[in-house]
C-alpha positions as CSV (number, residue, x, y, z in Angstrom):
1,X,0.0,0.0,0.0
2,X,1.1,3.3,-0.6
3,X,2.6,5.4,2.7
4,X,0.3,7.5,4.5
5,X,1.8,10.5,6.4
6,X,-0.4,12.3,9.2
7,X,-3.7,11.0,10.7
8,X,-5.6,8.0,8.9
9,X,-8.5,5.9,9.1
10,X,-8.9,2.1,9.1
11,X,-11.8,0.8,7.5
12,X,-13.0,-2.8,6.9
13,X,-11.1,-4.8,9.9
14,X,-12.9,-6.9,12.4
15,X,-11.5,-5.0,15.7
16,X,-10.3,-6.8,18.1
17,X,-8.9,-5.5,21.6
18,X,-8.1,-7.2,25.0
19,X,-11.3,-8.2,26.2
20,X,-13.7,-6.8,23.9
21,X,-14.2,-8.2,20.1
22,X,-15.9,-4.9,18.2
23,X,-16.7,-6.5,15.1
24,X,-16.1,-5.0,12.0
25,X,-15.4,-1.2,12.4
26,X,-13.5,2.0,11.9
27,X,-10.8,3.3,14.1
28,X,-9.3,6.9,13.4
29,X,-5.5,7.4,14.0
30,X,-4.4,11.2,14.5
31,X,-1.1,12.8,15.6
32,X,0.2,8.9,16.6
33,X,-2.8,8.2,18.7
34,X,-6.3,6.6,18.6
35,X,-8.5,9.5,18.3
36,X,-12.1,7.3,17.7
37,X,-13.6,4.3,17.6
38,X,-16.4,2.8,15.8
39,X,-19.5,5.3,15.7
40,X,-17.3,8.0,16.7
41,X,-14.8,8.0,14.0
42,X,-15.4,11.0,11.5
43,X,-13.5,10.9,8.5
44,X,-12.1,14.2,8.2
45,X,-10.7,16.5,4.8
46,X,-7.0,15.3,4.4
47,X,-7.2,12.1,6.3
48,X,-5.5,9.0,4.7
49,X,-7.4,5.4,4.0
50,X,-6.3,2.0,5.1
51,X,-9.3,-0.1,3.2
52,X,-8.3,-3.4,5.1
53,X,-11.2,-5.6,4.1
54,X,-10.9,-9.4,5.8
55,X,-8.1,-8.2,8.0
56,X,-8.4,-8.5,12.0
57,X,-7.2,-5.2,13.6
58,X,-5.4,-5.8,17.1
59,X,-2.9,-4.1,19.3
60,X,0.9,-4.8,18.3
61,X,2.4,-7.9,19.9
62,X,4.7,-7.0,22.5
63,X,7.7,-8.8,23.3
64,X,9.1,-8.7,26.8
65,X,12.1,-11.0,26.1
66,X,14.1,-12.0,22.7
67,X,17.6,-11.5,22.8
68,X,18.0,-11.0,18.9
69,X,16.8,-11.9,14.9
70,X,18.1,-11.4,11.4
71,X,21.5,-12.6,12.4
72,X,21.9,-9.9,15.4
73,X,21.9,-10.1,19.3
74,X,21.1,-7.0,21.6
75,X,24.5,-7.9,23.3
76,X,26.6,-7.4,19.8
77,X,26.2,-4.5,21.4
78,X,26.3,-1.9,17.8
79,X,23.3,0.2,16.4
80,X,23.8,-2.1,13.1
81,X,22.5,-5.2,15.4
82,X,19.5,-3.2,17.3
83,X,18.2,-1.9,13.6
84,X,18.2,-5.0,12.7
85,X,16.3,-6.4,15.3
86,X,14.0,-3.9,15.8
87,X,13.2,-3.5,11.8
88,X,12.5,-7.5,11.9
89,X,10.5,-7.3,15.0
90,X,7.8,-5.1,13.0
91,X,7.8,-7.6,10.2
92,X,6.7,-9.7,12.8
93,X,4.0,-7.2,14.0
94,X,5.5,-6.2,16.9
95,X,5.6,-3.1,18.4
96,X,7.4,-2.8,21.5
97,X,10.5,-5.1,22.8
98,X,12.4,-4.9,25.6
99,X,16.1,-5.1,24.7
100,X,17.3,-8.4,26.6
101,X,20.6,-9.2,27.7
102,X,22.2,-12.2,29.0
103,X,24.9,-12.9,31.7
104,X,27.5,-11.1,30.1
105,X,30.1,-8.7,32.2
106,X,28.8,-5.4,33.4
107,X,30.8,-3.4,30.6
108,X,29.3,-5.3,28.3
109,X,25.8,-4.5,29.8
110,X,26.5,-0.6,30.0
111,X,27.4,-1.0,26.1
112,X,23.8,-3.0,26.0
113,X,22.4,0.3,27.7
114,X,23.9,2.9,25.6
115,X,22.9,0.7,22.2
116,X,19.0,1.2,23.6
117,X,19.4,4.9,24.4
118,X,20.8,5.7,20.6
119,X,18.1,3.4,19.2
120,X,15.1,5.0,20.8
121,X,16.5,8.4,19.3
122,X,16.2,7.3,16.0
123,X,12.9,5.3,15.8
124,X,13.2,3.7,12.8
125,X,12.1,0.3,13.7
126,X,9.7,-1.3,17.1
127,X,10.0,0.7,19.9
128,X,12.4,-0.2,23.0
129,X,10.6,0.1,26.2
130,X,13.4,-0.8,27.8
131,X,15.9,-3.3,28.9
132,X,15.4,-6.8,30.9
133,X,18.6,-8.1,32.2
134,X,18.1,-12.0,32.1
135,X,21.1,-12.6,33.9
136,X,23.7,-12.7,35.6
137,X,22.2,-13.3,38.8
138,X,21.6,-16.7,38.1
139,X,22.0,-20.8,39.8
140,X,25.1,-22.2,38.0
141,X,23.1,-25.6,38.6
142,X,20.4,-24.0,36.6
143,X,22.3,-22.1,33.8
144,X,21.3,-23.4,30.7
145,X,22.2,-21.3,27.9
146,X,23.6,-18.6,30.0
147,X,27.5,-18.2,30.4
148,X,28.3,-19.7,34.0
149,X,31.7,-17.9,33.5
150,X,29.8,-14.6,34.1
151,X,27.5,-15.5,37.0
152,X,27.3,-13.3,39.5
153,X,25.4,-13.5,43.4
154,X,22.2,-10.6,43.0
155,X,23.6,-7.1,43.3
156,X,20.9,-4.3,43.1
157,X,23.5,-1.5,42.8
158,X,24.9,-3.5,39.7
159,X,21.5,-2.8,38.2
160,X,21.1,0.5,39.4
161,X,24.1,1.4,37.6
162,X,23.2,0.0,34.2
163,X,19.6,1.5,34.8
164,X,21.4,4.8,34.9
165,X,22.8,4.5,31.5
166,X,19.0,3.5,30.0
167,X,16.2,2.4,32.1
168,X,16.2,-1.1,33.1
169,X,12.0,-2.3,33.4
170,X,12.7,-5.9,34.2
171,X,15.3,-8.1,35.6
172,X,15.4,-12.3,36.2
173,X,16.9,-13.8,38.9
174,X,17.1,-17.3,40.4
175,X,15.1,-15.9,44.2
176,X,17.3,-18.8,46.3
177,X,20.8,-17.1,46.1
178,X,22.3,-15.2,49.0
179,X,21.3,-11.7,48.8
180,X,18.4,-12.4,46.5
181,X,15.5,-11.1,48.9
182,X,17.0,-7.8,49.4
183,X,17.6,-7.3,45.8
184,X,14.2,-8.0,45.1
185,X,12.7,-5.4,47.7
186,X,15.2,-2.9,46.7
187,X,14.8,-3.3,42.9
188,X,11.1,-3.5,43.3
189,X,11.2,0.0,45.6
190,X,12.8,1.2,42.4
191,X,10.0,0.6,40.0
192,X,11.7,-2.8,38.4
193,X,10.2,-5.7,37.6
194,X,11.7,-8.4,39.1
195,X,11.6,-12.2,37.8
196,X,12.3,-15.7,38.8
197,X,14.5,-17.6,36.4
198,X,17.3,-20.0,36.2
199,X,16.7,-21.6,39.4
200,X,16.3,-24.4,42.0
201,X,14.1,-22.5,44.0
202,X,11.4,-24.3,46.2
203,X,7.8,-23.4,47.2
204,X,9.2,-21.7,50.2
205,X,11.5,-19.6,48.0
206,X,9.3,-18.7,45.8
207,X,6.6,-17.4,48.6
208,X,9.7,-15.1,50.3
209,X,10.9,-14.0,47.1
210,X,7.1,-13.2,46.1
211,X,6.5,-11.2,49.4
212,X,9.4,-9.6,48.8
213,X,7.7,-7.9,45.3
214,X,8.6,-10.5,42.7
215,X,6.1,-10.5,40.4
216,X,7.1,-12.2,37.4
217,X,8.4,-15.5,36.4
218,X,10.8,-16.1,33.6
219,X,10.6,-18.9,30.6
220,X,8.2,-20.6,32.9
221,X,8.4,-24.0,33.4
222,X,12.3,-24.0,31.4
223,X,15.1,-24.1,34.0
224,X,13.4,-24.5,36.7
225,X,12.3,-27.6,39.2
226,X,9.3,-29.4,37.5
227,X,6.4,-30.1,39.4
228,X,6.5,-32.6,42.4
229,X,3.8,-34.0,44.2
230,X,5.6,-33.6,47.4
231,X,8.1,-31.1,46.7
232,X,6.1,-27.8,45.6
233,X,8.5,-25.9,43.7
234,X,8.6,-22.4,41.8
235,X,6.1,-23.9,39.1
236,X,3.7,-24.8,41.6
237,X,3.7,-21.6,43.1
238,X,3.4,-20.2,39.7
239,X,0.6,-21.9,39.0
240,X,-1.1,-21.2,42.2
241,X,0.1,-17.2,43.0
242,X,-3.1,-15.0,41.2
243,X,-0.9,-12.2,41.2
244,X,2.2,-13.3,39.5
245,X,2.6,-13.3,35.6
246,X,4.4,-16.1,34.0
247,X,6.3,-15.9,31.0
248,X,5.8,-18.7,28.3
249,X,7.5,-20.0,24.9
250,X,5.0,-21.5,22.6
251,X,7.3,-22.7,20.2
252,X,6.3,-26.2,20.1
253,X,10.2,-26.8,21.7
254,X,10.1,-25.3,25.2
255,X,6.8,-26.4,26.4
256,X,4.2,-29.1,25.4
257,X,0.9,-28.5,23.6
258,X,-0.4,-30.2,26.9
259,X,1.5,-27.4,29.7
260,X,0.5,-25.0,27.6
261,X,-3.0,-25.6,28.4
262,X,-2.5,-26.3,31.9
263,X,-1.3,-22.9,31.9
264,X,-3.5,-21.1,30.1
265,X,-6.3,-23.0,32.8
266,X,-4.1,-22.2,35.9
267,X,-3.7,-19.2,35.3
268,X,-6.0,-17.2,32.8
269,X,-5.8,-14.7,30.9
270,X,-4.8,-12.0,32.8
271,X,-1.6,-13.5,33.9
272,X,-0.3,-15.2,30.9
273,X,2.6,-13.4,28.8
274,X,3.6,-14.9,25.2
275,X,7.2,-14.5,24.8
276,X,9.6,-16.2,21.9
277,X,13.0,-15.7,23.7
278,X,14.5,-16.0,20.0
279,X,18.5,-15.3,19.7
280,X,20.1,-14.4,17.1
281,X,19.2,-17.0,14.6
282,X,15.4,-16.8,14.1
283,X,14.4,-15.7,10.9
284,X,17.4,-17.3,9.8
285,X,18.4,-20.6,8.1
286,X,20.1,-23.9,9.8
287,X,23.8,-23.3,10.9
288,X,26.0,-22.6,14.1
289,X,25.2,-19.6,15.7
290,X,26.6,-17.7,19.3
291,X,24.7,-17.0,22.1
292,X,26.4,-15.4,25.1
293,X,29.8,-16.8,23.4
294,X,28.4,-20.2,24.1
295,X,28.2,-22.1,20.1
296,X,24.7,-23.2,18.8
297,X,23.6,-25.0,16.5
298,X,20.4,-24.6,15.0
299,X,18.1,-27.2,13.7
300,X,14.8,-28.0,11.6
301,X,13.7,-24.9,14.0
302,X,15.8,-25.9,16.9
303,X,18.6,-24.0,19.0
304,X,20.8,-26.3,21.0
305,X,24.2,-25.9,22.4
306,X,26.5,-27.3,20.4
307,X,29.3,-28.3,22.8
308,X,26.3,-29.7,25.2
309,X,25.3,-33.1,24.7
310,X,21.1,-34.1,24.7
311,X,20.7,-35.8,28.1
312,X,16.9,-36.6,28.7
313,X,17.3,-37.1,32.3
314,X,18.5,-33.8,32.8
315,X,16.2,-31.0,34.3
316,X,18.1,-28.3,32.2
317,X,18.0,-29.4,28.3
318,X,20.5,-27.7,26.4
319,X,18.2,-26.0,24.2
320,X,19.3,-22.6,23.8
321,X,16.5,-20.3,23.2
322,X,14.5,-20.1,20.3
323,X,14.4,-19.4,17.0
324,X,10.2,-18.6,16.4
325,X,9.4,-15.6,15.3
326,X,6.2,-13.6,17.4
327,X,3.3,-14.6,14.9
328,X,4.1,-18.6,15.1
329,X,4.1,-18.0,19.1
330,X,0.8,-16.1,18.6
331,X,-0.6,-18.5,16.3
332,X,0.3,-22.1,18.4
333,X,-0.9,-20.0,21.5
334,X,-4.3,-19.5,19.9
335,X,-4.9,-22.8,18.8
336,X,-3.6,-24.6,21.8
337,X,-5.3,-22.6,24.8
338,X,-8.4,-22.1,23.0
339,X,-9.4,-18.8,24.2
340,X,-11.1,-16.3,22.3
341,X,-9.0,-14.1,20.5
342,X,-10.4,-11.1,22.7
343,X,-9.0,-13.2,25.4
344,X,-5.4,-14.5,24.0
345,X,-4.5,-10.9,22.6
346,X,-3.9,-9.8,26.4
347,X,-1.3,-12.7,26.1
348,X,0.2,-11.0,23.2
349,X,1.1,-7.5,24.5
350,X,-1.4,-5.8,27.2
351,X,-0.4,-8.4,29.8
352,X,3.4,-7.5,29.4
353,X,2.7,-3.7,29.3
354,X,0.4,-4.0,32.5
355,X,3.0,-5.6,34.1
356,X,5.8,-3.5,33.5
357,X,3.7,-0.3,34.8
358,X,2.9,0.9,30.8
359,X,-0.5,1.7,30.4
360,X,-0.5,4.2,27.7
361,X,-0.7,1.2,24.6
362,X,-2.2,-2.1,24.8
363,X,-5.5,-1.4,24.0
364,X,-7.5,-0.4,20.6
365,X,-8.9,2.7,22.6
366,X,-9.7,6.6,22.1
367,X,-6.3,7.8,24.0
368,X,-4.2,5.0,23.3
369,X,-0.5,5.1,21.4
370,X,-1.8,3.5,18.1
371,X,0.7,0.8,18.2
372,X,-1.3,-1.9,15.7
373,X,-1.0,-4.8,13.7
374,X,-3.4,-6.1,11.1
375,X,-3.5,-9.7,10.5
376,X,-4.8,-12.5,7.9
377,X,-7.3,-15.1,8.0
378,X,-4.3,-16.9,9.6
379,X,-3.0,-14.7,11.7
380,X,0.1,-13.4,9.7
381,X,1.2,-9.7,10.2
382,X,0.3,-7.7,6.9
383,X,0.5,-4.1,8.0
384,X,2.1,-2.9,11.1
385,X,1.6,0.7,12.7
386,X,4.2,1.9,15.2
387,X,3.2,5.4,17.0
388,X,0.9,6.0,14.2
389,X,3.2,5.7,11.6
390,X,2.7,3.0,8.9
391,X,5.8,1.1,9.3
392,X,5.6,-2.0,7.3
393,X,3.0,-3.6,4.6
394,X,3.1,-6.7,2.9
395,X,0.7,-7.3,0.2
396,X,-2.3,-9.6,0.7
């Protein structure tokens, strides 16, 4: 479609919006907000058309944790690498990332930081909300795809001083390590999100840590301790806690079609948060990759570490992240839980931005940053508006 420069109107799309299916109707963009909905929109003299006949309108994905695409990793740590991702990630119709690290030494962070401040000056592709430190405050026994050579014990002043170079929203931690507790108040005091991850941690754990403001839990279900039925672990508390959000890969690798459902039941659809975790290589063909220096080698659509052999006995595989790109997440997600899609859209982005304290986007609403994504009959991304700017188009 041609590009359309100032205020717009869709026409044409069923509307959909977290909680609320509108059915087929207008919405009016202006000055890179939604200014109407349905009965209210106006077409006004100079306002461009979107005619987007058999399309579903709905809020941009939002993706709270990916550490890369196209061949590029936030911690490369260069502008060339976050354009990159960030062009690819609105391909993928979404609008908002958070740039995610891994355990990596603190320069190497700070350089992280300074990448996401430059980027958000430029806007050219998604917008960064911000930064989520997976790492390094993690359980070597629980490590995974992280670099134990960079593990550190949890160090809130450590974050405080990459948060000063560009605001850190979220950071994962394993909650049973020495010092974790106070971390967790401290960072939480702060306004950041703090998230279990990488970890051995119990039941008991889990409830300090929670009292303590932890409110999120990341890659649920992957390295962690499975459920027990005498031992209550992290996932059962994850399951049970109404006010904790869980994090969850649906990329037919991490979890089962079957967990994802019991999931989706445990914990509704308020609490549910579609991530893809992708590194470097999704988008991308079969080959060796690097995560975190650690060699991958990537698969018929799976990342595993290369110099890690598959043990099934293990409770950390050596998967290393994933290579699914939003959409297919989206898509499984859908099918599997069975929700409406007025229901599994607050999986897809309003959940995340709730979460992290953002509640100027989410939602298809008068007032809200128009941050959409019209899909096909199957769910693929054709056009994607960031701020109110038509940002990508693929022809139907």
């Amino acid at each position: 479609m041609k590009a359309i420069k100032g205020s717009f109107v869709i026409t044409g799309a069923r509307v959909v919006t977290p909680g609320r299916d509108l059915g087929v109707t207008p919405v009016r963009v202006e000055a890179g907000r939604i200014a109407a909905v349905g009965a209210d929109v106006a077409k006004k003299e100079g306002d461009g058309l979107v005619e987007a006949d058999g399309l579903t309108l709905l809020p941009g994905f939002v993706d709270i944790h990916s550490h890369g695409r196209g061949g590029a990793d936030f911690c490369d740590a260069t502008d060339d690498a976050f354009d990159t991702i960030g062009r690819g990630k609105l391909k993928d119709g979404v609008t908002g990332f958070l740039a995610t690290g891994l355990t990596r030494p603190e320069e190497e962070l700070a350089e992280l930081c300074s990448c996401a401040e430059r980027y958000k000056k430029r806007a050219e592709g998604s917008s960064c909300l911000g930064v989520h430190l997976e790492g390094p405050f993690f359980n070597a026994d629980m490590a995974g795809a992280q670099n134990p050579a960079y593990l550190r014990k949890p160090d809130a002043a450590f974050v405080k001083r990459l948060d000063s170079v560009s605001p850190v929203k979220k950071v994962s931690l394993a909650p049973e390590l020495d010092g974790a507790e106070e971390c967790i108040r401290e960072l939480t005091a702060a306004g950041i999100v703090t998230s279990g991850g990488h970890s051995t941690a119990d039941y008991d754990a889990f409830e300090t840590a929670r009292a303590a403001g932890m409110t999120h839990l990341t890659h649920f279900c992957n390295a962690m301790m499975p459920i027990h039925h005498l031992r209550p672990t992290m996932v059962t508390g994850g399951l049970l806690a109404d006010d904790v959000y869980v994090e969850i890969i649906t990329d037919g690798v991490h979890l089962s079609d079957p967990m994802i459902r019991l999931i989706s039941r445990a914990k509704g659809p308020g609490r549910v948060m579609i991530i893809t975790d992708a590194m470097c290589a999704a988008g991308e063909p079969d080959g060796m990759y690097s995560l975190g220096g650690l060699r991958v080698k990537v698969e018929r659509g799976r990342a595993t570490l290369a110099d890690v052999p598959y043990d099934p006995k293990a409770v950390v595989s050596n998967v290393a992240g994933s290579v699914a790109l939003f959409p297919d997440c989206f898509r499984r997600f859908v099918r599997v839980a069975g929700w409406p899609l007025h229901e599994a859209v607050k999986a897809a982005g309003y959940n995340q931005l709730r979460s992290l304290g953002i509640m100027d986007r989410g939602e298809i609403a008068p007032g809200q940053v128009a941050d959409l994504v019209l899909l096909d009959g199957s769910l693929t991304p054709r056009i994607t508006v960031s701020g109110g700017n038509i940002k990508t188009s693929i022809e139907t």
